[in-house]
N, C-alpha and C positions, 0 to 999 in steps of 0.2 A: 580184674584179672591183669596182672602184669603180663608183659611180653611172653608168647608160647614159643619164640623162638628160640634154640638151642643153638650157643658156640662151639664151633667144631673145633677151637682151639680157647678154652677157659680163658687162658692166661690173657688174650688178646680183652677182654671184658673190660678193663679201666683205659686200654686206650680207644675204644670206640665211645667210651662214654665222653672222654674227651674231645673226639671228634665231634659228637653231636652239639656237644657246650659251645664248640669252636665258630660250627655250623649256625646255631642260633643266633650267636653275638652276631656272626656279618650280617646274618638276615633281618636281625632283629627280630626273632620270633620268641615269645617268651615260654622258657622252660617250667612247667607245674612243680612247683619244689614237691610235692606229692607224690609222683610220677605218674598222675593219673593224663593220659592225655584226650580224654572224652570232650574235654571244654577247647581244645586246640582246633584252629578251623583245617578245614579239608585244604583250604589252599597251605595256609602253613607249615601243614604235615608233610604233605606233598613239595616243597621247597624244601624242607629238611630232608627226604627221603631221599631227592634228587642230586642235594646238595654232599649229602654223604657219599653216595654212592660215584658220583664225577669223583672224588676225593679219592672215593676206595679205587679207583681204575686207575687214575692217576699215578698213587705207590705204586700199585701193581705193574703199572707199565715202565715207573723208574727202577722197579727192583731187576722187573727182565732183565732190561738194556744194563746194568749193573751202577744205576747211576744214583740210587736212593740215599738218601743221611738223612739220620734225625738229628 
């Protein structure tokens, strides 16, 4: 079963996947071309998870202050 979680804005879909690709390369975790991630260790996941989300707070807190660019 792929991901049960639902975007609350679609569009945004190709660039979190980006961020994840992003996310792996630093960690060096490797991405299942398959998208199964059952063979992924818990620690792995868990630095991806982490790693996303500092990322996603991050924008979020340069968009507030009005200071974001991509």
């Amino acid at each position: 079963m792929a991901g049960s979680n639902q975007l609350i804005v679609p569009q945004a879909s190709q660039a979190l996947n980006q961020l994840k690709l992003e996310a792996a390369q630093e960690l060096g975790v490797q991405i299942p071309a398959d998208g199964y991630y059952g063979n992924v260790s818990t620690r792995d996941a868990g630095s991806l998870g982490g790693y996303i989300t500092k990322k996603l707070v991050q924008i979020a807190e340069q968009q507030l202050s009005g200071g974001y660019r991509q």
